[in-house]
C-alpha positions in Angstrom: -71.9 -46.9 4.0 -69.4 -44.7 5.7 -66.0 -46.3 6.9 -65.8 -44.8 9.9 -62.0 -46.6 11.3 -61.1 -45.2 7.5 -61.9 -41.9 8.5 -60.6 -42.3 11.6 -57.4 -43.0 10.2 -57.3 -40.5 7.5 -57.7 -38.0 10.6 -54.9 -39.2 12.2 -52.9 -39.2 9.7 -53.8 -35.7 9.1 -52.7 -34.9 12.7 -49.5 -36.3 11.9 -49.1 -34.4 9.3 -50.0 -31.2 10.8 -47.5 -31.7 13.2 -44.7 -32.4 11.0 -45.6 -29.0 9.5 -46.0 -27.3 12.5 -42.4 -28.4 14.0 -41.0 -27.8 10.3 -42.2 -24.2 10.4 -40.9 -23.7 13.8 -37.7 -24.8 12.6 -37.4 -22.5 9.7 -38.8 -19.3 11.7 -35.5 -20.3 14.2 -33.3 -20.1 11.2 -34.3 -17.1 9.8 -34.5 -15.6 13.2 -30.3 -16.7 13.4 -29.9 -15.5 9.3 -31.0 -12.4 10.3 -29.1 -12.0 13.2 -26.0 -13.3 11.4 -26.8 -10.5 8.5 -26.3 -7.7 11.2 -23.3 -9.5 12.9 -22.1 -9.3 9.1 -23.5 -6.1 8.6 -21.2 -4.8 11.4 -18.2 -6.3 10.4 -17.9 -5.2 7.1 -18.5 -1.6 8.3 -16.0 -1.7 10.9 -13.6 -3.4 7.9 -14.9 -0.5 5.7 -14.0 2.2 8.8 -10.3 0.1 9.4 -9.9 0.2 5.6 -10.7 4.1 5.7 -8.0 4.8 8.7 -5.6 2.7 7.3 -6.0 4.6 3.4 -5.3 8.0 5.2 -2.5 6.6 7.6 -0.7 5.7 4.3 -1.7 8.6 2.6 -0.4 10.7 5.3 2.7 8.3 5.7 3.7 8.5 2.1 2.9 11.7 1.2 4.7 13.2 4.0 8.1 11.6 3.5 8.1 11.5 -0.1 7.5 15.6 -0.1 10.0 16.4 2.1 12.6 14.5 0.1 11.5 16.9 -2.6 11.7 19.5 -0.6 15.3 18.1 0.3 16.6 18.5 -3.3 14.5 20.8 -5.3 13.9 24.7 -4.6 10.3 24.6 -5.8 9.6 21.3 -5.0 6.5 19.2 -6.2 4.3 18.2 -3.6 2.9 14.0 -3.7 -0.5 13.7 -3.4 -1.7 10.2 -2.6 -5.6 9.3 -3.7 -7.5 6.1 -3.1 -10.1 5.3 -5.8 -12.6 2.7 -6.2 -12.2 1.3 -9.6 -13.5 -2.1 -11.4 -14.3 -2.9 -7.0 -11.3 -2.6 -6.3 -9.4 -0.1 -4.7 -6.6 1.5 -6.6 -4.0 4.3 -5.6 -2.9 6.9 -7.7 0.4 9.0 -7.3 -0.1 12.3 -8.3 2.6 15.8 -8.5 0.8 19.5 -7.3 2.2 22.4 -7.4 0.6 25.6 -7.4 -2.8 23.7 -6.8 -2.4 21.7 -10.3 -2.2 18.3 -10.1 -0.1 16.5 -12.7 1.2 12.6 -13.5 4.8 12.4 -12.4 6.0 11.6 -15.4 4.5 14.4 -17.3 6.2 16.4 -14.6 8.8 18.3 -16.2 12.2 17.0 -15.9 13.0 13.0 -14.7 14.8 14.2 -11.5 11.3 15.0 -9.6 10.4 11.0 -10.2 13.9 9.7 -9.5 13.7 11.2 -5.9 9.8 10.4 -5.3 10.5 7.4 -6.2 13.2 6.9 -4.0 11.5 8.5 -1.4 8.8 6.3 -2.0 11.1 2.7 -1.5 11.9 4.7 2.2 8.2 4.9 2.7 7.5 1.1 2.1 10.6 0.1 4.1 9.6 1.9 7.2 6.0 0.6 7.0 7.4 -3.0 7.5 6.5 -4.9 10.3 8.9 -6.8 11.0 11.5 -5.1 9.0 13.7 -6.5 6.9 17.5 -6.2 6.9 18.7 -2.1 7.2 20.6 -2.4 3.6 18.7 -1.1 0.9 20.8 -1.7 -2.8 20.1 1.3 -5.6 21.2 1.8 -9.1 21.3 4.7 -10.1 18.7 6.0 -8.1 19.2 9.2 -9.3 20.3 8.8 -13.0 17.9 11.5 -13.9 18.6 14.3 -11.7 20.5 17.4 -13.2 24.5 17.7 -12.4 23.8 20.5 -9.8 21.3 18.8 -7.6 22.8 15.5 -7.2 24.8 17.1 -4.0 21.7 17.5 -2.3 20.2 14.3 -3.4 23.7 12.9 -1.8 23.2 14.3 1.6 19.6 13.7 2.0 20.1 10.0 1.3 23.3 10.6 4.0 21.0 12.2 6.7 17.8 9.5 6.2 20.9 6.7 6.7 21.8 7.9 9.8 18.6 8.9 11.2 17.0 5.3 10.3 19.8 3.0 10.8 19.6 2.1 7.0 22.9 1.2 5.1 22.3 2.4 1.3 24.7 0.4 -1.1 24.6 2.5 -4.5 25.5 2.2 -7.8 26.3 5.6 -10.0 28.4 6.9 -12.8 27.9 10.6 -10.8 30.6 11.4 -8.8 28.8 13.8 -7.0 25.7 11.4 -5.7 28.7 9.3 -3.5 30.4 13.2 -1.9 28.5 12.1 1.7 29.2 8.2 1.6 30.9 6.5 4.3 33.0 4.5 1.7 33.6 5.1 -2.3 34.2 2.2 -4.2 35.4 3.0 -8.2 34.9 0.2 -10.5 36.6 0.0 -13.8 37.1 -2.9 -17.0 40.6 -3.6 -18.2 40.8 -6.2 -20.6 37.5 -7.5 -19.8 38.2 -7.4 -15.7 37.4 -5.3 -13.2 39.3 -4.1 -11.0 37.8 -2.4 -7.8 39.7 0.4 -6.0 38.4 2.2 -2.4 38.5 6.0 -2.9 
């Protein structure tokens, strides 16, 4: 004989069921409806990252290039030029300094002669310092910044750093054996040992 209340029952149950299901599907159609929408909110950001990223690569490349070749320029008669290149390596983005001259591009320090990378490099500190925001303080300590740079060129290496003090407000403290490198300084300072002290002595 057919239970027809067990039936009835089972039916409901059913019903229940199906509505459970029903709102549970509803549910997960309304999330993926907001995943997707978060994926292109996502999707937009990281390309307007990627773009800002981009801009900001070829403001420094620009930036650093610019300043560190016309210090070269500044001491040298056939001055290197810097070339700055962003690579993607192991995702993640590296920078590369490279020397060209006469459309070669070379490491720096295969360059011929250490004077070349004693003034990018120097060149390259001026860079970074004027890229801070805030700034720090305007005194910038060297030594020796220019240790490899032939006898005849440090003259020029000395007024160059003389004109970029005045014209950025930057007081350069520097340490050298070369006389020549302190000919535009403000104030010379000679330092020498006897009998284990130093005595110090304004020029």
């Amino acid at each position: 004989m057919i239970d027809i209340k067990s039936i009835r029952n089972k039916v409901e149950q059913l019903k229940g069921r199906k509505t459970q299901l029903e709102s549970s599907i509803t549910q997960v159609k309304d999330e993926i409806k907001e995943t997707r929408r978060s994926l292109i909110r996502h999707e937009q950001a990281r390309e307007i990252v990627r773009e800002v990223g981009l801009k900001t690569q070829q403001t420094l490349q620009i930036h650093i290039s610019d300043i560190t070749t016309l210090a070269l320029e500044a001491v040298f008669d056939d001055p290197y030029e810097l070339v700055v290149e962003f690579l993607q390596r192991r995702n993640k983005t590296e920078c590369d300094l490279l020397f060209k001259r006469d459309g070669n591009l070379m490491d720096p320090l295969e360059a011929s002669g250490g004077g070349a990378v004693d003034v990018a490099a120097f060149a390259l500190r001026i860079a970074s310092y004027t890229m801070q925001s805030p700034r720090s303080r305007n005194t910038i300590i060297l030594d020796e910044p220019m240790r490899f740079l032939s006898v005849d060129l440090q003259e020029r290496a000395s007024q160059m750093i003389k004109e970029l003090s005045d014209k950025l407000g930057i007081q350069f403290v520097i340490i050298s054996h070369e006389a020549t490198i302190a000919e535009s300084a403000d104030k010379t300072f000679y330092v020498e040992m006897r009998k284990g002290v130093s005595k110090v002595t304004e020029q």
